[in-house]
N, CA, C and O atoms as a GROMACS GRO file, in nm:
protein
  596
    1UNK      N    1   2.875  -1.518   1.909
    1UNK     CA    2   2.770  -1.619   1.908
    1UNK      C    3   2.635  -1.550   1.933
    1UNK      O    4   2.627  -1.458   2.014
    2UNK      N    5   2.541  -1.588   1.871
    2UNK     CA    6   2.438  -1.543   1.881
    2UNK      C    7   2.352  -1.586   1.968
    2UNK      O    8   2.330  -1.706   1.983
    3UNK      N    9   2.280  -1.472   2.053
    3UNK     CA   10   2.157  -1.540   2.145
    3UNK      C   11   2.051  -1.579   2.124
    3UNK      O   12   1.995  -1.635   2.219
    4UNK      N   13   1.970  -1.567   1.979
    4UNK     CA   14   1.867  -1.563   1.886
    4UNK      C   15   1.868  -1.747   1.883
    4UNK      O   16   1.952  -1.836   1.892
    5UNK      N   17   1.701  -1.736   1.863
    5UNK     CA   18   1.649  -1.883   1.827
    5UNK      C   19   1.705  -1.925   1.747
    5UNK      O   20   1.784  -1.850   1.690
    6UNK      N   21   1.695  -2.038   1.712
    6UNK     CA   22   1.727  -2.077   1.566
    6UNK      C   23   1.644  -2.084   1.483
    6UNK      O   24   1.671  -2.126   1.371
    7UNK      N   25   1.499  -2.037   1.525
    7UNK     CA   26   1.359  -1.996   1.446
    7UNK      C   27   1.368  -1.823   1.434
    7UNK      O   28   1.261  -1.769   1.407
    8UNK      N   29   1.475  -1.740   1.451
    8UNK     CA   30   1.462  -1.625   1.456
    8UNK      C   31   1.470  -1.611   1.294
    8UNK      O   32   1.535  -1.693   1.228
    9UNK      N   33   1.408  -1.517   1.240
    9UNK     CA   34   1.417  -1.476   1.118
    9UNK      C   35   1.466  -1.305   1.060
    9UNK      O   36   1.450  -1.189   1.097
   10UNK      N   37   1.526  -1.371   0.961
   10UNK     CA   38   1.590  -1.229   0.839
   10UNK      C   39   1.474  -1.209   0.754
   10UNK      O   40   1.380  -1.286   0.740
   11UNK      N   41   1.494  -1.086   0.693
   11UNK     CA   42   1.440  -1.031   0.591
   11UNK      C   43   1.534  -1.050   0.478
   11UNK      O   44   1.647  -1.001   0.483
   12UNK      N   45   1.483  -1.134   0.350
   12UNK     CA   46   1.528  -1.194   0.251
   12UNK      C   47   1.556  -1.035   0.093
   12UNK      O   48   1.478  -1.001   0.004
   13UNK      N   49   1.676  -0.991   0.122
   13UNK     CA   50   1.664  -0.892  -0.014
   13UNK      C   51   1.709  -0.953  -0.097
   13UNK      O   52   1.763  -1.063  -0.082
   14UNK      N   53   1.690  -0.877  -0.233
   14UNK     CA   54   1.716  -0.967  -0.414
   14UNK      C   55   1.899  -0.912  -0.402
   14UNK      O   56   1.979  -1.000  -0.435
   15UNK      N   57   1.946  -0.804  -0.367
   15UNK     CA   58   2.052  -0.758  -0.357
   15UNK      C   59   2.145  -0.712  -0.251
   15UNK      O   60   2.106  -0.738  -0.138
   16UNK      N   61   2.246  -0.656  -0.260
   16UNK     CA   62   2.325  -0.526  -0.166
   16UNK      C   63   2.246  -0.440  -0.158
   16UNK      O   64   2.176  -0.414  -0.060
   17UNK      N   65   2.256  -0.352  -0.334
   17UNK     CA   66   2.127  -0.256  -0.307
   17UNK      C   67   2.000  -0.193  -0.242
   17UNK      O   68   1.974  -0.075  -0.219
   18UNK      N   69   1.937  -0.296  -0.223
   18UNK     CA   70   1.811  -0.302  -0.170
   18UNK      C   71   1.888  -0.318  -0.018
   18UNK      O   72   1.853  -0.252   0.080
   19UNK      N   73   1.965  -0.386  -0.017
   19UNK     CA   74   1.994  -0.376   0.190
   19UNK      C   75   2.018  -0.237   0.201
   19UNK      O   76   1.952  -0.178   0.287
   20UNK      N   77   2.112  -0.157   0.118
   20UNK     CA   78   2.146  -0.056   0.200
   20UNK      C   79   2.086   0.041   0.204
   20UNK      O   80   2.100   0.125   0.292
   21UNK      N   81   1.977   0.054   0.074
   21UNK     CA   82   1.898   0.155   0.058
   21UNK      C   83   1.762   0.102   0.203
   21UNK      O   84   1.660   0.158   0.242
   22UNK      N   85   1.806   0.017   0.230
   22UNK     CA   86   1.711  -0.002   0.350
   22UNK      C   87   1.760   0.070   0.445
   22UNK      O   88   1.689   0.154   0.500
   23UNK      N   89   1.910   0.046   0.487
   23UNK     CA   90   1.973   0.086   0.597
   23UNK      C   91   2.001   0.272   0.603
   23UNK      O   92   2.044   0.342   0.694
   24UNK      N   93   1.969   0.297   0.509
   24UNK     CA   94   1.939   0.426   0.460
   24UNK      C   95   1.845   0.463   0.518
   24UNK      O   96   1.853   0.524   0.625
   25UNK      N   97   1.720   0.427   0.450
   25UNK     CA   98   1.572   0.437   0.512
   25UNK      C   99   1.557   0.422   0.665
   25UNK      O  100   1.470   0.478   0.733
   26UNK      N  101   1.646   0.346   0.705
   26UNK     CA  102   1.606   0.282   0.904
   26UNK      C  103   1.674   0.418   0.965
   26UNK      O  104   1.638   0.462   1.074
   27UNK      N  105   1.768   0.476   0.892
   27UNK     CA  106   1.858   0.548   0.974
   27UNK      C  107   1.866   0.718   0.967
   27UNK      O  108   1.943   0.794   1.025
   28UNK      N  109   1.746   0.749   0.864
   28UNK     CA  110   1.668   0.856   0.856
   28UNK      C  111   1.644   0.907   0.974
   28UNK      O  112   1.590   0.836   1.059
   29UNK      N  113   1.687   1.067   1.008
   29UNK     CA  114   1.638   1.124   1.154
   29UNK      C  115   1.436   1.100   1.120
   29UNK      O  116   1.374   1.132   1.019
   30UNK      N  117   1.380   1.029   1.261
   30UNK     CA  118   1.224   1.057   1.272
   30UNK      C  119   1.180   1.006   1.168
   30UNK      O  120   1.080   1.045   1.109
   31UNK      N  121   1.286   0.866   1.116
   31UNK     CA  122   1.241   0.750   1.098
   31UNK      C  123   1.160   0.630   1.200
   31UNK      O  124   1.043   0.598   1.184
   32UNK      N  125   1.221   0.591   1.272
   32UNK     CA  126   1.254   0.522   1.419
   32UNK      C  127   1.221   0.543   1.587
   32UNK      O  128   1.294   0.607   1.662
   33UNK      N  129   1.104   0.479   1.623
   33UNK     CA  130   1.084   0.560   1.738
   33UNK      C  131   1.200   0.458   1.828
   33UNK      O  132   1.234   0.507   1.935
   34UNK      N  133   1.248   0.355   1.801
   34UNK     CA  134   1.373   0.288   1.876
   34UNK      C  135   1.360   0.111   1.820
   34UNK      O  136   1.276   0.036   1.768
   35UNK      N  137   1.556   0.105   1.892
   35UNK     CA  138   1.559  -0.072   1.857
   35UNK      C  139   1.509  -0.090   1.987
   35UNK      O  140   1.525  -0.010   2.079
   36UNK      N  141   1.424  -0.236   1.997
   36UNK     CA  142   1.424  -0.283   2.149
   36UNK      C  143   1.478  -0.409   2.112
   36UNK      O  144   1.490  -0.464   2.002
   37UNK      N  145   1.516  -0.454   2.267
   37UNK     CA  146   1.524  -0.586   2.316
   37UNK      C  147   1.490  -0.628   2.424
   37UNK      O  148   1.520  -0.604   2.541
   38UNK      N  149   1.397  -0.721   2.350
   38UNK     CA  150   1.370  -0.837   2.489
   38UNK      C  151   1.418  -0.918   2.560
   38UNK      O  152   1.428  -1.029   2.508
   39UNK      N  153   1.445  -0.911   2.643
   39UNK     CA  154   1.577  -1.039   2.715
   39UNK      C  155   1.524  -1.092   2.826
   39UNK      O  156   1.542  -1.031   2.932
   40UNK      N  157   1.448  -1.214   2.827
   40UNK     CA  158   1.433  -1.282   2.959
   40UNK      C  159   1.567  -1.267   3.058
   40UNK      O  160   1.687  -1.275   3.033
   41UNK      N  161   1.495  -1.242   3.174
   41UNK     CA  162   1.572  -1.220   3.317
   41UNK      C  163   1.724  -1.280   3.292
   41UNK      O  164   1.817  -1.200   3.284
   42UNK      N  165   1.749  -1.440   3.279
   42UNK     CA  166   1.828  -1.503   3.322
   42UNK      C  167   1.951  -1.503   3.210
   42UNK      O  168   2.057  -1.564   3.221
   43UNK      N  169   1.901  -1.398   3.070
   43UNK     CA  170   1.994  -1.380   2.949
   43UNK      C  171   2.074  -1.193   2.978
   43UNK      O  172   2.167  -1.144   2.913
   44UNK      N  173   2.018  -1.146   3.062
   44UNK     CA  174   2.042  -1.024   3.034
   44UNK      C  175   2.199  -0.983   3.051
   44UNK      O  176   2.286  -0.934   2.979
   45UNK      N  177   2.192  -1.020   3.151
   45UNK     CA  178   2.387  -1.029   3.140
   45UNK      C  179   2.464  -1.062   3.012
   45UNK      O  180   2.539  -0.992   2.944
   46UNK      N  181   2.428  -1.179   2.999
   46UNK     CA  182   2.531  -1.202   2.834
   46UNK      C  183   2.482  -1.130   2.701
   46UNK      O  184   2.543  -1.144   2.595
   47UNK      N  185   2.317  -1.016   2.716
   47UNK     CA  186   2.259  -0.962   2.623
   47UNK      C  187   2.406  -0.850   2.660
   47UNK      O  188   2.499  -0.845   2.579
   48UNK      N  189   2.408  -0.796   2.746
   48UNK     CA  190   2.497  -0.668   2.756
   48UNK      C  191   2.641  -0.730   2.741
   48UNK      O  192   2.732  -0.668   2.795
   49UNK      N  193   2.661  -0.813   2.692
   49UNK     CA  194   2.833  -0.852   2.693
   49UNK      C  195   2.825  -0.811   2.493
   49UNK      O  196   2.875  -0.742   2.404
   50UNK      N  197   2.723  -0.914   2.522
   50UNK     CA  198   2.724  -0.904   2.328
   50UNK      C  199   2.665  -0.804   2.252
   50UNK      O  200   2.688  -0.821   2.132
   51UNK      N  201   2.603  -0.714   2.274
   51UNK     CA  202   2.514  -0.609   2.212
   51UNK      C  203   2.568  -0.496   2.251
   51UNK      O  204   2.605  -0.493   2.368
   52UNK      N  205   2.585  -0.392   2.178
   52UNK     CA  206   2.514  -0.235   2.228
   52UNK      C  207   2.424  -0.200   2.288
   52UNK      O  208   2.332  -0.271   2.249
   53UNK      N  209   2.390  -0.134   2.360
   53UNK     CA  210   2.277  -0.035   2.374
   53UNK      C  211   2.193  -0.105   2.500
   53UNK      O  212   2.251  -0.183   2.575
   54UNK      N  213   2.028  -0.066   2.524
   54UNK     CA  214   2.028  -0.117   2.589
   54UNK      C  215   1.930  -0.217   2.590
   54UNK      O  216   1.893  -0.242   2.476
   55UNK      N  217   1.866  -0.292   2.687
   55UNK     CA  218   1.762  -0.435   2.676
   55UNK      C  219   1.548  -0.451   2.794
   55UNK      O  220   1.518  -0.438   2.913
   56UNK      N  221   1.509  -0.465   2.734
   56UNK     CA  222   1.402  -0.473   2.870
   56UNK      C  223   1.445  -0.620   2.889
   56UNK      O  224   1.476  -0.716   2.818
   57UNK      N  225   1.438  -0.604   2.965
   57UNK     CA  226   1.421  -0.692   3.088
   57UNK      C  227   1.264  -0.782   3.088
   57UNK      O  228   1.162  -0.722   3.123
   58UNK      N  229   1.259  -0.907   3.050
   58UNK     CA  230   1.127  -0.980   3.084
   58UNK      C  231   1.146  -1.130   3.194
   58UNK      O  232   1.241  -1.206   3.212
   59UNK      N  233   0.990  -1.122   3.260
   59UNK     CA  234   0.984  -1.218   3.305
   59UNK      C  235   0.986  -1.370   3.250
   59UNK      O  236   0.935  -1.390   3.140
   60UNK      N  237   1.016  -1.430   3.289
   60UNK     CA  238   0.977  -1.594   3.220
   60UNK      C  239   0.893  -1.641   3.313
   60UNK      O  240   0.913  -1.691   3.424
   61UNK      N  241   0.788  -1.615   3.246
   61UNK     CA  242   0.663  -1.647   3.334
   61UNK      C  243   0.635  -1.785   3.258
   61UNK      O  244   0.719  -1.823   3.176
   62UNK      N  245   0.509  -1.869   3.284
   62UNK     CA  246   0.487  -2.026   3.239
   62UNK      C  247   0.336  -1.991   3.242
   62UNK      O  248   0.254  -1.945   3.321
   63UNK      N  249   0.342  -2.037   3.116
   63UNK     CA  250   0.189  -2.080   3.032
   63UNK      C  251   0.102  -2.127   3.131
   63UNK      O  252   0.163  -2.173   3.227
   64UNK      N  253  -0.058  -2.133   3.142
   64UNK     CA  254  -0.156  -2.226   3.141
   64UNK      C  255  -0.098  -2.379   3.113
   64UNK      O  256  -0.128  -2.476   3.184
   65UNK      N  257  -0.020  -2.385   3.013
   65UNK     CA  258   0.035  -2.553   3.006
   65UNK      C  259   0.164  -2.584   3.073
   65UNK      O  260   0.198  -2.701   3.058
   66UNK      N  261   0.206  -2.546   3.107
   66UNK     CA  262   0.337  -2.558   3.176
   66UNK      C  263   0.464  -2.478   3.118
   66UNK      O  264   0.560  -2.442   3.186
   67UNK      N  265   0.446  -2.458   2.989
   67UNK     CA  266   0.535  -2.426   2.909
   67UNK      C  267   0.575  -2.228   2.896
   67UNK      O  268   0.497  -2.138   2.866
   68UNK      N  269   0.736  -2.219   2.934
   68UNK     CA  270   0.768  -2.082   2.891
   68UNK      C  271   0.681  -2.004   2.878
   68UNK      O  272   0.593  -2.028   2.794
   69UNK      N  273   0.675  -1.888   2.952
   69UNK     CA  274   0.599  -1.755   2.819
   69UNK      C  275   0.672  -1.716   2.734
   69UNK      O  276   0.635  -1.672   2.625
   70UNK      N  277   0.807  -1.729   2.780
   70UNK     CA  278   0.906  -1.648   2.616
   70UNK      C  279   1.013  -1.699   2.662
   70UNK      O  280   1.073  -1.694   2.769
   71UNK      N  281   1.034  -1.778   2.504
   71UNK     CA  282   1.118  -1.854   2.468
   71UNK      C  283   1.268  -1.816   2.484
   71UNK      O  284   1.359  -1.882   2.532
   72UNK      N  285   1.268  -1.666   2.419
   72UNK     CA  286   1.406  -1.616   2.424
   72UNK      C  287   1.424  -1.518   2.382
   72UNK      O  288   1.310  -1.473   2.390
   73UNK      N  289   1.485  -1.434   2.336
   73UNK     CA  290   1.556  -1.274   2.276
   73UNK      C  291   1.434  -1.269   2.182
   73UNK      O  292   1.365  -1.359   2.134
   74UNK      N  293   1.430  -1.108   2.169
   74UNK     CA  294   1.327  -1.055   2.037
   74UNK      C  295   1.369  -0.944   1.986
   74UNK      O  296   1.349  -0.850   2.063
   75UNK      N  297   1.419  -0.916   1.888
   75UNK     CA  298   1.463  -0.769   1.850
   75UNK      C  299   1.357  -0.756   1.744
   75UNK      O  300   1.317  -0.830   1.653
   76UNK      N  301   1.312  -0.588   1.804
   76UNK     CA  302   1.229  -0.544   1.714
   76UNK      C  303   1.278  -0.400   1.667
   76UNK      O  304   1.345  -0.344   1.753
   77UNK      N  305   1.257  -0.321   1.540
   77UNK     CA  306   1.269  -0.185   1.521
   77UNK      C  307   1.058  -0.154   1.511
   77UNK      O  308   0.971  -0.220   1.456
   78UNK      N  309   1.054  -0.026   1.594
   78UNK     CA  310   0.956   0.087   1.561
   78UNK      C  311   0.951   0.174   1.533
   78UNK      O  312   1.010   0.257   1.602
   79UNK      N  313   0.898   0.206   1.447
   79UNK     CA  314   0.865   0.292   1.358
   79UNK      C  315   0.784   0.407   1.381
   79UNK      O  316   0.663   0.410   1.404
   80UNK      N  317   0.886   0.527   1.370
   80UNK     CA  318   0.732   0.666   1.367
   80UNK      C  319   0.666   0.710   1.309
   80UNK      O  320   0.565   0.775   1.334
   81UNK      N  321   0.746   0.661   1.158
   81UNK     CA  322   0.637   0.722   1.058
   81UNK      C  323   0.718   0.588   0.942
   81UNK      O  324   0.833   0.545   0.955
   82UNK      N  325   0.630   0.552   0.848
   82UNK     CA  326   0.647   0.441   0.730
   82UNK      C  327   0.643   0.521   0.573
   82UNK      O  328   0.635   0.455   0.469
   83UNK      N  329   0.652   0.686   0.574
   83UNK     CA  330   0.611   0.706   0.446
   83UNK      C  331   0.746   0.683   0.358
   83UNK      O  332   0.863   0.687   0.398
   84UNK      N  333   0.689   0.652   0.207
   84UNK     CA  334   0.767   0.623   0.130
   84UNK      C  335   0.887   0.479   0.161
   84UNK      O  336   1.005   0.464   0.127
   85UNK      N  337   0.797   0.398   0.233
   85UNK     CA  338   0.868   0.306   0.257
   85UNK      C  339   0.958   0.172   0.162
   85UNK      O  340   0.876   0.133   0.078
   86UNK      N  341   1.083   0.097   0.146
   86UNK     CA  342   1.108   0.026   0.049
   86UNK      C  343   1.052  -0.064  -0.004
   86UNK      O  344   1.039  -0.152   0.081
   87UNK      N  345   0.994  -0.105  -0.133
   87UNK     CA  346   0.915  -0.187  -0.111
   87UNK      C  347   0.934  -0.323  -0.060
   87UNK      O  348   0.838  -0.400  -0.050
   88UNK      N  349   1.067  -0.358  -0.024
   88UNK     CA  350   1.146  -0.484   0.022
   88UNK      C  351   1.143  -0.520   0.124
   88UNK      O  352   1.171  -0.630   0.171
   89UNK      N  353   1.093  -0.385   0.190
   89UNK     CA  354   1.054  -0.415   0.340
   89UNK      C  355   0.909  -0.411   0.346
   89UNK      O  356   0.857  -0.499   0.414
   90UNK      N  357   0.839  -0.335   0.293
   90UNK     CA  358   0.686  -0.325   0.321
   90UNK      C  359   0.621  -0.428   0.362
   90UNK      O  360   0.532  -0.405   0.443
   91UNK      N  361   0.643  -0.559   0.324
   91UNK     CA  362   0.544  -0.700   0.362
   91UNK      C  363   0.601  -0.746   0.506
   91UNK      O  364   0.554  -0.845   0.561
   92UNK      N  365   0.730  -0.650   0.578
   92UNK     CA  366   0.750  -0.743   0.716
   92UNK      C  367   0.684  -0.651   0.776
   92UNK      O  368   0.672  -0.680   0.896
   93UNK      N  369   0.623  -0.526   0.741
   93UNK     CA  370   0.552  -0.397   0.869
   93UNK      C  371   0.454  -0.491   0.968
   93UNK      O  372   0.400  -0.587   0.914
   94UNK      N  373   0.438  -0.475   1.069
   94UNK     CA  374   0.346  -0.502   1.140
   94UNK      C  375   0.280  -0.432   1.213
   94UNK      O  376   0.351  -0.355   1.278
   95UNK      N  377   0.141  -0.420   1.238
   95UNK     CA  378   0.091  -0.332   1.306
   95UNK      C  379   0.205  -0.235   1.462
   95UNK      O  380   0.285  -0.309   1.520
   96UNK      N  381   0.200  -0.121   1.499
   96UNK     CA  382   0.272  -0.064   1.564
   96UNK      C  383   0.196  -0.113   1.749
   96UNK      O  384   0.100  -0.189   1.761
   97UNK      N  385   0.239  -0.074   1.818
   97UNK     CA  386   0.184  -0.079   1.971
   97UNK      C  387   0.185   0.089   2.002
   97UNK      O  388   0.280   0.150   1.953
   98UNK      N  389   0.126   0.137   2.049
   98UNK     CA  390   0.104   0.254   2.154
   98UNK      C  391   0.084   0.382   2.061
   98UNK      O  392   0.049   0.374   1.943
   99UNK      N  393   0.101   0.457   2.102
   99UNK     CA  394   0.057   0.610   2.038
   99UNK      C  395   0.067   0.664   1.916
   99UNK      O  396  -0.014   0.711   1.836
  100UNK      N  397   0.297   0.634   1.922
  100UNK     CA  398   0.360   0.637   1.835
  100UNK      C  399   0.425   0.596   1.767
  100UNK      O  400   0.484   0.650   1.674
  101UNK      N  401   0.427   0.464   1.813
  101UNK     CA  402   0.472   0.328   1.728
  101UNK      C  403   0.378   0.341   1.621
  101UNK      O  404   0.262   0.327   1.661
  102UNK      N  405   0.390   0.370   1.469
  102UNK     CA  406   0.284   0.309   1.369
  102UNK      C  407   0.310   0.180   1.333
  102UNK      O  408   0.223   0.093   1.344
  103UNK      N  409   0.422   0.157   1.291
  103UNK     CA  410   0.471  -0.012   1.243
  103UNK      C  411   0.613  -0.048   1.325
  103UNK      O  412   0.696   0.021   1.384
  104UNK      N  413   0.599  -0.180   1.300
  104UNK     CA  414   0.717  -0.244   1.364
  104UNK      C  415   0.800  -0.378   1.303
  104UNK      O  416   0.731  -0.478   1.283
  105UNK      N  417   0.910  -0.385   1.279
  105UNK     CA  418   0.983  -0.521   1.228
  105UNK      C  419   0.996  -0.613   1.361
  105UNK      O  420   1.036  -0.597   1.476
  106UNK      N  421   0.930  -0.734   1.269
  106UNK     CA  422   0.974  -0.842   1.427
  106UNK      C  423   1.059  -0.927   1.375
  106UNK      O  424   1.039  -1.045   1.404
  107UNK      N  425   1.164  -0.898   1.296
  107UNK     CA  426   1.270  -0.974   1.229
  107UNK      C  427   1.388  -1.003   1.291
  107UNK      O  428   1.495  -0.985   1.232
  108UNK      N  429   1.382  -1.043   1.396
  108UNK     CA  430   1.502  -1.082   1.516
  108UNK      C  431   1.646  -1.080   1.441
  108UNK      O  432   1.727  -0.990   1.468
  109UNK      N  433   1.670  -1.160   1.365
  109UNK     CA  434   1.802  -1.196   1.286
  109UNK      C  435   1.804  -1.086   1.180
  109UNK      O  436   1.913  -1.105   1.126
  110UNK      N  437   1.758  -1.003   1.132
  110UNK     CA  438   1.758  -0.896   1.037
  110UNK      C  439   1.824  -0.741   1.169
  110UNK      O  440   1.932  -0.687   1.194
  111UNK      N  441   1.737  -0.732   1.199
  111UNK     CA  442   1.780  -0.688   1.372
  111UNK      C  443   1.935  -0.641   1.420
  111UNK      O  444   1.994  -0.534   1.434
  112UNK      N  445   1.975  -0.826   1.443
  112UNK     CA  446   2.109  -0.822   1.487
  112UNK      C  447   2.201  -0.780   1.407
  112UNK      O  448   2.292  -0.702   1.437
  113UNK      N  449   2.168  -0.856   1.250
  113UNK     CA  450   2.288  -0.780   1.149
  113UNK      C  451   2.322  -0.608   1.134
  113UNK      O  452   2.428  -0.551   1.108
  114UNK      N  453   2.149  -0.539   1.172
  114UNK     CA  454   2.199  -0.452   1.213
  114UNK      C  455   2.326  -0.356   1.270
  114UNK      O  456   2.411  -0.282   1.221
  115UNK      N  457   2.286  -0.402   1.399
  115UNK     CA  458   2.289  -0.388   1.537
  115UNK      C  459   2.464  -0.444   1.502
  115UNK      O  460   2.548  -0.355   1.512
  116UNK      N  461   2.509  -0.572   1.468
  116UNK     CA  462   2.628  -0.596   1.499
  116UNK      C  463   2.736  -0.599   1.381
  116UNK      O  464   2.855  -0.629   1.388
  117UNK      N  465   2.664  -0.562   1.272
  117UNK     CA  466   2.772  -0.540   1.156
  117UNK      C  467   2.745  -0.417   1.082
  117UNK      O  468   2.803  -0.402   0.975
  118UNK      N  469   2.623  -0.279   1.147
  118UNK     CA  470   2.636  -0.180   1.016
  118UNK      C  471   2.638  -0.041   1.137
  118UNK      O  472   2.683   0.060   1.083
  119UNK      N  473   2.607  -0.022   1.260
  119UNK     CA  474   2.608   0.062   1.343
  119UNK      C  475   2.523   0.088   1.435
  119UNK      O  476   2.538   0.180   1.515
  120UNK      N  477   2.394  -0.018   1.434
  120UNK     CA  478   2.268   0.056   1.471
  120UNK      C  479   2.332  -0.021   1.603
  120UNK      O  480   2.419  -0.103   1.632
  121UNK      N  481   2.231   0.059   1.662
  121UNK     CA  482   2.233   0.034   1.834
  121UNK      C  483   2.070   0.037   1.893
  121UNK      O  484   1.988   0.123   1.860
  122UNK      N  485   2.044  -0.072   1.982
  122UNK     CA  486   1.926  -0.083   2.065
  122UNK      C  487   1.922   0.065   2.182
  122UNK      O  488   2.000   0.119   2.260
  123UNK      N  489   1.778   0.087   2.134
  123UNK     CA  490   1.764   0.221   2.225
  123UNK      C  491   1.707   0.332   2.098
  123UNK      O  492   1.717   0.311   1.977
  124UNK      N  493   1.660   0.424   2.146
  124UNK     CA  494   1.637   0.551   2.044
  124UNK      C  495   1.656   0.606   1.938
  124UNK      O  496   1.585   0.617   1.837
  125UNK      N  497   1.821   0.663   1.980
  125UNK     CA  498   1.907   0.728   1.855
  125UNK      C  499   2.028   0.662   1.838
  125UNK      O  500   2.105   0.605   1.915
  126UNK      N  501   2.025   0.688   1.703
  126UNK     CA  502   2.089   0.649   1.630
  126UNK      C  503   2.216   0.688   1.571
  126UNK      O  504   2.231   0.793   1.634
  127UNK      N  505   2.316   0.681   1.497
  127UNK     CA  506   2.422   0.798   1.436
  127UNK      C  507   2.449   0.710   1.321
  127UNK      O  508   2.480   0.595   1.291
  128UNK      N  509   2.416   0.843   1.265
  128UNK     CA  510   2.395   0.821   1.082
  128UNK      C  511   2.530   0.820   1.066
  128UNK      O  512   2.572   0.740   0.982
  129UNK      N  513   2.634   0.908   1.141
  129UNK     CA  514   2.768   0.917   1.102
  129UNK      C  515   2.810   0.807   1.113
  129UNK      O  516   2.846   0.771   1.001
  130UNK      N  517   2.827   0.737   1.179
  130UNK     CA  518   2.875   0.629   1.235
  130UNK      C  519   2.834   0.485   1.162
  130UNK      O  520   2.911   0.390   1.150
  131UNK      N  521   2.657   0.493   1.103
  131UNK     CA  522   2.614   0.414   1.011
  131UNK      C  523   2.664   0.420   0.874
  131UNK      O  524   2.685   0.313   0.816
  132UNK      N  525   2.689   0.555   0.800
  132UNK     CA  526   2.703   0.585   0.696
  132UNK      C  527   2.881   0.514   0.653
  132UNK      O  528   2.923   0.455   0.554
  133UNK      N  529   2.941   0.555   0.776
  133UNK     CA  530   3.081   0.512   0.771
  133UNK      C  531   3.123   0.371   0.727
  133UNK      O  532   3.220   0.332   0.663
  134UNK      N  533   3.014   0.304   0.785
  134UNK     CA  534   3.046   0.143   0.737
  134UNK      C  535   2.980   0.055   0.634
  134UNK      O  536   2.985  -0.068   0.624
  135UNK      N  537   2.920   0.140   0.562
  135UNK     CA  538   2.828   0.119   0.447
  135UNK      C  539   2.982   0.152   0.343
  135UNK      O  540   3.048   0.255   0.334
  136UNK      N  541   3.007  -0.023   0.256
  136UNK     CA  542   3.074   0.037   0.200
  136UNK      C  543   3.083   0.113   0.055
  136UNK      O  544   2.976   0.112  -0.007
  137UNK      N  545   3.188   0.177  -0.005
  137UNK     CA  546   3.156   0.301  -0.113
  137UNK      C  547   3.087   0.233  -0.237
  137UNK      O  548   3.045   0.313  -0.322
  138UNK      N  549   3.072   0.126  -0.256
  138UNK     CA  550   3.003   0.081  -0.392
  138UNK      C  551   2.852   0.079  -0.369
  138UNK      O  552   2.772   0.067  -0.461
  139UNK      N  553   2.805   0.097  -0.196
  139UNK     CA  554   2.663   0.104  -0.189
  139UNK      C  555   2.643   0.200  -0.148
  139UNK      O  556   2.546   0.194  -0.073
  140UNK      N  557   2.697   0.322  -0.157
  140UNK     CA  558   2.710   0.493  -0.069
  140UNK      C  559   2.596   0.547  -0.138
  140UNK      O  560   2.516   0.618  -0.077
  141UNK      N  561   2.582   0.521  -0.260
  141UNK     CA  562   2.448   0.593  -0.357
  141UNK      C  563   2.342   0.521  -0.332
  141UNK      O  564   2.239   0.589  -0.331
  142UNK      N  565   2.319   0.363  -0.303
  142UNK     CA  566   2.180   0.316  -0.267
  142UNK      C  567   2.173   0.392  -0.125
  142UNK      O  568   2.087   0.479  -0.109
  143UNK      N  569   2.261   0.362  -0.025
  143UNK     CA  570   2.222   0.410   0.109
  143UNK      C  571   2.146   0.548   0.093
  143UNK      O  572   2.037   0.559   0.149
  144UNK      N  573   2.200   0.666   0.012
  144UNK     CA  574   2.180   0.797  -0.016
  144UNK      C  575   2.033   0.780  -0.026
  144UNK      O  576   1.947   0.832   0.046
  145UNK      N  577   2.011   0.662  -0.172
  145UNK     CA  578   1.896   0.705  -0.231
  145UNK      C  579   1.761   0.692  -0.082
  145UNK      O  580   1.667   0.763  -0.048
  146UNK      N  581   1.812   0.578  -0.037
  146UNK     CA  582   1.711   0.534   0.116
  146UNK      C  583   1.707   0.636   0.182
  146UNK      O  584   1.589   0.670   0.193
  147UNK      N  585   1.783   0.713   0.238
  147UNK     CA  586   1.792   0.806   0.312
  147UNK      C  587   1.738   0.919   0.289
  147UNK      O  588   1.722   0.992   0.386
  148UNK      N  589   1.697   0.962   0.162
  148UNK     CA  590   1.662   1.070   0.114
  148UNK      C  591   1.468   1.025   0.088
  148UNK      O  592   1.399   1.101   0.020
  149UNK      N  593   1.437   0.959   0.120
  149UNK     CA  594   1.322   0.897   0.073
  149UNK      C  595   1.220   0.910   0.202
  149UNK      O  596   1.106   0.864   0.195
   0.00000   0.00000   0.00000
């Protein structure tokens, strides 16, 4: 079951293709400066039952109006470097935060499919072995072509 809004959003591809040659591209060494997750205080426990890797920790602090500061889970990937990026992804980049973040996906539900059906894990590094393994053989040449890019 998922911990994600039900306003959380995917990134919409035309194909397989285009996913895996993405998952190619994400999983490039010094692609990726890391997955994060955000997990208000009172989710973090069931974030670590259901996920890999690991989570920050946020406050649920309350608005000026009474209301939440954060609603709920956020998975983001950052990015160290964007060159030669797919063009399928290019329109979700978002500006990066800090030094070496250049861009970032705030695609929560794109994220998890990650994260819970192809290998990636929240945190740093990554293993291509381990990604590559479950990519299956009819998309082994898109993944390649991503990866090499």
């Amino acid at each position: 079951m998922s911990m994600l809004h039900d306003r959380a959003e995917d990134i919409p591809f035309a194909n397989f293709n285009e996913f895996f040659q993405t998952v190619g591209y994400l999983c490039t060494p010094g692609r990726i400066h890391s997955i994060d997750a955000e997990v208000p205080e009172s989710l973090v426990s069931t974030f670590y039952s259901q996920y890999p890797g690991d989570c920050m920790s946020i406050s649920e602090s309350v608005t000026p109006s009474g209301l939440p500061g954060k609603y709920g889970v956020q998975f983001r990937i950052n990015f160290l470097n964007v060159d030669n990026v797919p063009p399928c992804i290019a329109p979700f980049l978002r500006e990066g935060q800090g030094v070496s973040i250049v861009n970032r996906i705030n695609k929560s539900l794109f994220v998890e499919k990650l994260v819970l059906n192809h290998g990636f894990t929240f945190g740093a590094v990554q293993n291509v072995a381990v990604i590559r393994s479950l990519v299956p053989p009819m998309y082994l040449s898109d993944f390649n072509v991503g990866f090499s890019r």
